[in-house]
N, C-alpha and C positions, 0 to 999 in steps of 0.2 A: 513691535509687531512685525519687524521688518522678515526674522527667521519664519514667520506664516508665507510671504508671498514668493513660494517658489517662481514666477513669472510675473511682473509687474505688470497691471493690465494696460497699460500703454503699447508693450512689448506684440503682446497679444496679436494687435494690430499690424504689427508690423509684421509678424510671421505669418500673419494670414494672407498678406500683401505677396510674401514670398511665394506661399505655396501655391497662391492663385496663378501669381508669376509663372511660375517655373512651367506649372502643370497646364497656363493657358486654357483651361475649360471654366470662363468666369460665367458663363451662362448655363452649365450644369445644374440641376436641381439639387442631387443629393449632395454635391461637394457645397452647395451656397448652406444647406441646412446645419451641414455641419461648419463650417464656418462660421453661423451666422452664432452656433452655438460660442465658438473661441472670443468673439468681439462683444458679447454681451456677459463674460463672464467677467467678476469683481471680484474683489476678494473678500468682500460682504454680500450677504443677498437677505433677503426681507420674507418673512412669514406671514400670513394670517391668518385668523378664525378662532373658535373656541377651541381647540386642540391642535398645535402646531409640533409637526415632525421633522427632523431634519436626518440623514443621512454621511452626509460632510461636515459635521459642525467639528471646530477645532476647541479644543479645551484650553476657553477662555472664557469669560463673563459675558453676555451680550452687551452688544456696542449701544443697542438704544431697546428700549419699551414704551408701547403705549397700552393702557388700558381704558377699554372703553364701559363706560357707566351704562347700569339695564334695571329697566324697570318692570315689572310682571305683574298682572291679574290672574288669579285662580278663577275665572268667571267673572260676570257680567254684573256689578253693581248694582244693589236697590237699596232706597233707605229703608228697607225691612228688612233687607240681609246684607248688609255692607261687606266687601272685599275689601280686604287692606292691599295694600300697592307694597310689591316687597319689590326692593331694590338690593343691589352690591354694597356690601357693605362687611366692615375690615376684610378687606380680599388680599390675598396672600400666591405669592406665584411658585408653582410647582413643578421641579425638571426632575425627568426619570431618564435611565435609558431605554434600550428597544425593548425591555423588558416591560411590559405595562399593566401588568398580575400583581396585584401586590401579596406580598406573603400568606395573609391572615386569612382568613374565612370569616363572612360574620354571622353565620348560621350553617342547619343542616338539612340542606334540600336539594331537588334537581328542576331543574326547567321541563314541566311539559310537554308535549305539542303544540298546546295553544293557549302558554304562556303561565299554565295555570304552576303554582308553584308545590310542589311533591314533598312533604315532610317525611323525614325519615326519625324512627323513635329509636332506633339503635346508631345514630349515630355515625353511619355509612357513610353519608351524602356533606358534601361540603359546596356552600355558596359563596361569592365572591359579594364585595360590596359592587355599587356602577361603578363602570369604568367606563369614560367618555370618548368614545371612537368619530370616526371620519367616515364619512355617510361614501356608499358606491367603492369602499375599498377593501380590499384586498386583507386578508389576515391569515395566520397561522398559528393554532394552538398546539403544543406539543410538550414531553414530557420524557425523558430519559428511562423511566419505568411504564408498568400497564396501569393503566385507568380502565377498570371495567364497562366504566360507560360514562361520558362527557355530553355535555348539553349547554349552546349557548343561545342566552335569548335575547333578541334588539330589540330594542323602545325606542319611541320616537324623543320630542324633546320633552310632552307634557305626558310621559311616561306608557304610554299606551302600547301595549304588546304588539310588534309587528310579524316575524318569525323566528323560527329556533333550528339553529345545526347543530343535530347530536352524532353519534356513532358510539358503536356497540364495539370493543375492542379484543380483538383474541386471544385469548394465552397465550402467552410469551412473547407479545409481541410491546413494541414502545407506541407510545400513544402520539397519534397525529392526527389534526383536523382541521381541514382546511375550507374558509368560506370567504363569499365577500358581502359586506354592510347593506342594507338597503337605499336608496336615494333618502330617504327621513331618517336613517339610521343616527340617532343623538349618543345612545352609551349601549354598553354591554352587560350582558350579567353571567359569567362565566360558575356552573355547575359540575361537580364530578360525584361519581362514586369508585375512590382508588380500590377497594377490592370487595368482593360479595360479603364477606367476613369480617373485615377490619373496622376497628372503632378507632373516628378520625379525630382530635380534638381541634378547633378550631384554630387558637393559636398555632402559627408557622405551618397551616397544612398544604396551601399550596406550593410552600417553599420546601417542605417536607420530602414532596413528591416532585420536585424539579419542575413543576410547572412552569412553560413561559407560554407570553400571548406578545404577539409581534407584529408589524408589519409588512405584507410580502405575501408571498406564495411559498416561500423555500423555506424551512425550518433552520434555525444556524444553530450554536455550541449554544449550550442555556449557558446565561448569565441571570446571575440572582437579582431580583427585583430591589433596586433602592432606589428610594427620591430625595432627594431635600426640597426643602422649607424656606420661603422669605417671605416675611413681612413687606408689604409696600403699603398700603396705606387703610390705616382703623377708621376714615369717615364713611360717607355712605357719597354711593358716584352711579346719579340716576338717570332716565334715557326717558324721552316722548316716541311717543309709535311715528311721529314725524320727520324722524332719524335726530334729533336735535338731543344731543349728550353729554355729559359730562366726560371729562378724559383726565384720564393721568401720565404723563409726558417723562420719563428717567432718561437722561443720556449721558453718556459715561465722563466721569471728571474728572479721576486721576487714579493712579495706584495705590492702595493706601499699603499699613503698615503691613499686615496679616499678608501671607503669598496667597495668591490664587484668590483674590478677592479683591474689588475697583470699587470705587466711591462712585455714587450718581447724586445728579443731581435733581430731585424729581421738582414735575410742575404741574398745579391741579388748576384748571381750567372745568369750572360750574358754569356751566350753559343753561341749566333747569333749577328753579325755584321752586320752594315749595311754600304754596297760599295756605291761610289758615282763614278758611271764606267769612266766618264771625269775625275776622280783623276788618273789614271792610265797609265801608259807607254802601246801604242800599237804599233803593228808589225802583217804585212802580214804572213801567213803560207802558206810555199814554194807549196805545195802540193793543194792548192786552195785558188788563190787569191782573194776571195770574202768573206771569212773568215780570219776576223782579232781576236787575244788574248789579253787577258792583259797579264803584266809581272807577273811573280810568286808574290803570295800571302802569305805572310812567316806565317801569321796567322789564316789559311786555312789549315784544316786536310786533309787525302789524303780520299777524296770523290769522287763520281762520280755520274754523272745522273742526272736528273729534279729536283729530290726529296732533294737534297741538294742544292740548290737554287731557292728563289721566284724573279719576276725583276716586274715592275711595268708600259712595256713596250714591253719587249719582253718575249713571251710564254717558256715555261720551256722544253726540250725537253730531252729523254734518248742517255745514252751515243751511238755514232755512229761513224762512220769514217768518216759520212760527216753530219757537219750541216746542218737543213732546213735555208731556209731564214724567217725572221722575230723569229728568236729562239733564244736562252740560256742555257748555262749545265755545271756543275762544271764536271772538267776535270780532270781522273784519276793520280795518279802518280803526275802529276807535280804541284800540288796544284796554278790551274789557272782556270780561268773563261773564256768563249769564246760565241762570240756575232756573229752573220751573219743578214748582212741588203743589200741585193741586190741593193735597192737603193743606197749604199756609194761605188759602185763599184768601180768607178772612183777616188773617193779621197784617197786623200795621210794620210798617219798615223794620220798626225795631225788633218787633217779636221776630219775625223772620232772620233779621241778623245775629238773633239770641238762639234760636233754634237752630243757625251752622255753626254754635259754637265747637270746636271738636274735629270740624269733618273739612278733610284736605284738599289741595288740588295740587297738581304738579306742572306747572308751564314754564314755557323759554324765556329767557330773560333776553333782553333785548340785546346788551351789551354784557360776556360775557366776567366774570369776576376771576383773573388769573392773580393767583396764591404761587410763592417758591416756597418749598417745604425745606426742614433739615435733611443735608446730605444721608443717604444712605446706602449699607453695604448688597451688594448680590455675588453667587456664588458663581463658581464656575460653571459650563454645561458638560454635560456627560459627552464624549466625544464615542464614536466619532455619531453614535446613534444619541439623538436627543429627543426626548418625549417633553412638551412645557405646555403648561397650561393655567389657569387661575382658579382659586379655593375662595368664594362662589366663582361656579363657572361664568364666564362674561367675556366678549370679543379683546383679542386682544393682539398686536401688532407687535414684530422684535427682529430686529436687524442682527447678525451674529456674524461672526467671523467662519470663513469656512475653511476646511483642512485643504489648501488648494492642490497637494499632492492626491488628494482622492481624486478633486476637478481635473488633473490635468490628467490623470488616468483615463478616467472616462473621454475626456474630449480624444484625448489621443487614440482613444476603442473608434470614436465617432469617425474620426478621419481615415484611420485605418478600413473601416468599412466602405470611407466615399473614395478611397484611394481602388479599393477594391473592385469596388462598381463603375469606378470611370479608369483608370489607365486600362491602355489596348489591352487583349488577350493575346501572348502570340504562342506559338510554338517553336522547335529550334530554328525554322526557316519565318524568316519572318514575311508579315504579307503587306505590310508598307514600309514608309521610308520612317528613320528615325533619326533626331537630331542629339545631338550631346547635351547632354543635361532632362530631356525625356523619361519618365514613368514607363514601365509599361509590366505586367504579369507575365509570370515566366511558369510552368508548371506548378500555380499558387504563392510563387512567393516574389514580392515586390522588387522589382530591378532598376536600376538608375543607368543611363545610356551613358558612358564612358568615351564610346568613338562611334560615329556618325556610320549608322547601318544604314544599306540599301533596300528598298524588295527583295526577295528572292535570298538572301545574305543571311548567311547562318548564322544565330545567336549562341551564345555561347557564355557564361557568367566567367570571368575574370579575364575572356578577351575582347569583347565590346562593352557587356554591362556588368554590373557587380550587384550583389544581393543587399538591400538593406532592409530600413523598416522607419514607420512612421516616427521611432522616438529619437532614433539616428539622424532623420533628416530635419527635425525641429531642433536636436541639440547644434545641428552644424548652421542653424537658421540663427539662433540667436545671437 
């Protein structure tokens, strides 16, 4: 990895020592900003959330992954209408690059105003399947040819129409449209109609028509949409609404045979259990016989409240003295779980523990159950733009190597700008005293003081100062 670190971050440090040095304004704001940027840069940096973007990623495999286990209710449980509890499960990790359209269409419609979806019977109108965006930001659709009319609609995470950016597009002109995400913005659903006349087939028609959907403001050269595919693990990796998870842990092992592909080593760590409440010893509680418990759960940390268990049957409630009926709630202290069904008032322990045969719970296990799995392979990222995310979607963490030649570009923009805003301004007469080895702007361009000006003392570039630039004077720093 050693050809990635054009600047070893050790180094970093030192040069920032210099330029603070030289330049003496350590208590400047803009120069500390940008500095502070040069001392916290690595040559790894860390992502997260359900859709992670990077911009510098160097093409190489990611150095580590975590996926975190999620568990979800379509609605509020009753044992008249039971919600099953869906969880992650074989989740598979997915890298694109800034491209994030994928080729296909999987229908033929447009997005209306107020989300409603617009069928088209000749076959006009092509729709994108979701595509999972990043809420409050920035995007650009565009297209190398005309799209007579584009329409894109965001949803929140449980699918509910928020708004839509369309535009009406002019003959002869290439298609652009630019919006940004809402704060709840969860995915997208990208709509066209490429011309009034044209019959679109669905197969390859965004790619057809050059489509790209990016991140940013600024349109770049379309690049065609590809992703790859990796398996990471076929069981199921569940979550309590008490943030208590299951995780899957990959960090890089070694190189294997194949080029451009590393062995990991993954590790699954189960935090959440899952109860099968008919497995359980119950008993009436003296204090209200229409509330019955399970027996102590020895594998059950001392929790309490809804939020430490989901059931798939009965509604989750906060701790109380008295259970509602049709409810569930891990129970403080005694690491038990407690159920109330007015309906079982009548029956005896057993019938009651015959009647949850079937019906689940999901809670934290006290001590979690860490598994090492078989090695496995991951592919490279799409450099230097990377689009990654997981197939089901679910939070998910990944450390990657970055193209430190992008990094040092940009830092070096960053300096150049605090160089900009802190050396003097002068003109050919200068209006203070200047020492050798001194900054200072010259008719806009950066100058380094060669021989020791006075007040008043004419400037001059190649008889007191010389012209240089921020990457000249970090090259002669290192």
């Amino acid at each position: 990895m050693a050809d990635m670190e054009v600047l070893a971050p050790g180094g970093h440090q030192h040069l920032v020592g210099k330029i603070k040095e030289q330049l003496d304004l350590k208590a400047d704001a803009s120069l500390a900003s940008a500095v502070e940027k040069v001392i916290e840069n690595q040559p790894t940096a860390v992502l997260g959330g359900d859709l992670l973007t990077a911009s510098d990623a160097y093409a190489a495999p990611p150095v580590a992954l975590t996926v975190d286990g999620k568990s979800t209710q379509d609605g509020t449980p009753t044992s008249d209408a039971p919600v099953p509890i869906e969880s992650v499960e074989g989740v598979e990790l997915v890298m694109a690059g800034k491209n994030i359209l994928p080729n296909d269409a999987v229908d033929h419609y447009t997005i209306g105003p107020s989300g409603e979806r617009i069928k088209s019977d000749q076959y006009t109108r092509i729709a994108s399947a979701n595509i999972a965006c990043q809420p409050s930001t920035s995007y650009v659709l565009s297209s190398e040819q005309r799209l007579a009319f584009v329409s894109i609609g965001m949803f929140d995470i449980d699918g509910t129409f928020i708004e839509r950016a369309s535009k009406n597009v002019p003959g002869g002109s290439a298609t652009l449209l630019k919006f940004t995400t809402p704060s709840d913005a969860a995915y997208l659903i990208v709509t066209a109609q490429p011309k009034n006349t044209d019959s679109t087939p669905i197969a390859n028609a965004f790619g057809v028509w050059t489509c790209q959907l990016e991140r940013g403001s600024t349109a770049t050269a379309y690049e065609p949409y590809a992703s790859t595919t990796a398996p990471l693990y076929d069981g199921t990796l569940r979550s309590l609404p008490n943030g208590t998870k299951d995780t899957l842990s990959l960090t890089y092992l070694r190189p294997s045979t194949r080029e451009g592909w590393a062995w990991y080593s993954p590790t699954l760590t189960q935090a959440v259990d899952t109860l099968d409440l008919g497995s359980q010893s119950w008993s009436r509680i003296s204090s209200n016989s229409m509330i019955l418990q399970t027996g102590r759960i020895s594998t059950m940390p001392n929790v309490s409240g809804k939020t430490a268990v989901m059931c798939d049957v009965y509604a989750a409630q906060n701790s109380a003295s008295e259970l509602s009926d049709k409810h569930i709630k891990a129970q403080n202290n005694y690491n038990r779980i407690w159920v109330r069904d007015d309906a079982y008032n009548e029956l005896t322990p057993a019938d009651f523990k015959a009647s949850l045969n079937g019906i689940y719970a999901l809670y934290p296990r006290a001590t979690p159950v860490i598994t090492t799995l078989d090695p496995i392979e991951l592919p490279v990222l799409p450099a230097p733009d990377a689009t990654v995310w997981c197939d089901p979607s679910t939070g998910l963490r990944m450390r990657y190597v970055r193209d430190m030649q992008i990094v040092i570009d940009s830092l070096n923009s960053e300096i150049e700008r605090a160089y900009a805003a802190i050396a003097p301004v002068e003109s050919t007469t200068a209006k203070s005293n200047h020492a050798v080895g001194d900054y200072l702007m010259l008719g806009g361009t950066l100058c380094k003081v060669t021989s020791a000006i006075a007040s008043g003392e004419t400037i001059a570039i190649g008889t007191n100062v010389v012209a240089t630039t921020v990457d000249a004077e970090l090259a002669s720093l290192a």
